[in-house]
C-alpha positions, 0 to 999 in steps of 0.5 A: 516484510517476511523474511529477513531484514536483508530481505527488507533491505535489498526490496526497498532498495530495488524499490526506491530506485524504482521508484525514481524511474517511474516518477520521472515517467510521471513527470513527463506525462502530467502531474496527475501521475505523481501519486502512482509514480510514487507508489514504489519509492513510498512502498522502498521507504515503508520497507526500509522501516521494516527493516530497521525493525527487523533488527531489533527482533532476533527473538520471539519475545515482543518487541518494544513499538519504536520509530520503525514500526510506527514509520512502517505503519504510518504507511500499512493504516494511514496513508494507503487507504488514503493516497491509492483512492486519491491517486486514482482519482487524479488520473480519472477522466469519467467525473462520476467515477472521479467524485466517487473514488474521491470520497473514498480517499476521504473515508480512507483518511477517516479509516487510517485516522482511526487506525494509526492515531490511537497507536501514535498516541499510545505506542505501548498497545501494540505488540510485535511478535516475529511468527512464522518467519514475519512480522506480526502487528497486535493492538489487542486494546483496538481489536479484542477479537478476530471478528472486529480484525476481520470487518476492517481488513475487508473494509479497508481492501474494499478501500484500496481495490474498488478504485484501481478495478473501477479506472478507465484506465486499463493499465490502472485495473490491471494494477488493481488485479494484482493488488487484489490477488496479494489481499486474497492472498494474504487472506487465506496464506497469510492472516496470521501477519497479514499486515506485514506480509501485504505489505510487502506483497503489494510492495513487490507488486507496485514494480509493476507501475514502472512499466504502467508509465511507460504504457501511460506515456505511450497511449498520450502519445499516441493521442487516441482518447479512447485508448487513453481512458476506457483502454 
């Protein structure tokens, strides 16, 4: 996250708690909910990390890759790319378009793989530079030019926001909007720590599943199968 670490702090905080709400929410509705009702305590805990990293950068100069940063980017490579697709594809009624954000959920675990391991496996790669205020992440071995930074970050946007556009579920593609609109963002205001500065826009943003259970809740209630899927 941008900022500060009191920033990262009070965001997963305000997160997490959040998160308890919508998980309950989830639990009521059906158990194909819990991967979006996690989404705002997964999005407190990765924020959390950052912060801890925070701490450790009060200067310019390059950080040392630790617990913190390997925490916060376990979530950033890994595990987004993988459970967005898996969450929408639990909530999916249309079989086709079940199977296909299914398979995106598999090819976001092979992209996250390759992302996250060589890191894992060798933390000395990565580099850590607070610019302009945020935190930016450099693995120069993976990505010796902007050309090969920019082809992934387009492929794994493609990841995240082809299956939140494409659900039946309305609440869900509002969702992916958003999501979309904080990738774009990042994009053009923020390339220079666009992990970091993502990440903590999409955190902000998952807030908004909160409310999506309670209007998910709302529609099974009120029993309508169209309203429900193709709302």
């Amino acid at each position: 996250m941008c900022f500060s670490a009191t920033a990262s702090f009070v965001a997963g905080t305000v997160l997490i708690a959040g998160g308890a709400v919508s998980l309950r929410r989830a639990r009521d509705l059906r158990s194909r909910f819990l991967g979006f009702g996690a989404f705002p305590l997964l999005f407190g805990i990765q924020q959390m990390s950052e912060g801890v990293l925070w701490l450790s950068l009060d200067s310019p100069d390059v950080a040392q890759p630790g617990g913190a940063a390997l925490v916060f980017l376990f979530f950033a490579y890994w595990f987004w790319p993988f459970w967005v697709p898996l969450s929408a594809a639990l909530v999916e009624p249309d079989r086709t378009r079940q199977r296909l954000f299914a398979g995106l959920s598999a090819f976001g675990f092979c992209l996250g793989a390759a992302l996250y391991l060589p890191v894992l496996v060798d933390p000395d790669t990565l580099d850590i530079y607070l610019v302009r205020h945020s935190i930016q992440y450099e693995n120069p071995v993976m990505f010796p030019g902007e050309a090969a930074k920019t082809v992934v970050r387009l492929v794994y946007a493609l990841v995240i926001c082809l299956p939140l556009l494409g659900s039946s579920h309305r609440q869900v593609r509002i969702f992916g909007a958003l999501i979309v609109a904080s990738v774009a963002a990042g994009f053009v205001f923020a390339a220079y720590a666009f992990t970091s500065i993502w990440c903590f826009l999409a955190a902000l943003i998952s807030g908004y599943i909160v409310y999506m259970m309670f209007a998910l809740a709302r529609d099974e209630r009120a029993g309508d199968p169209a309203r429900r899927t193709l709302s």
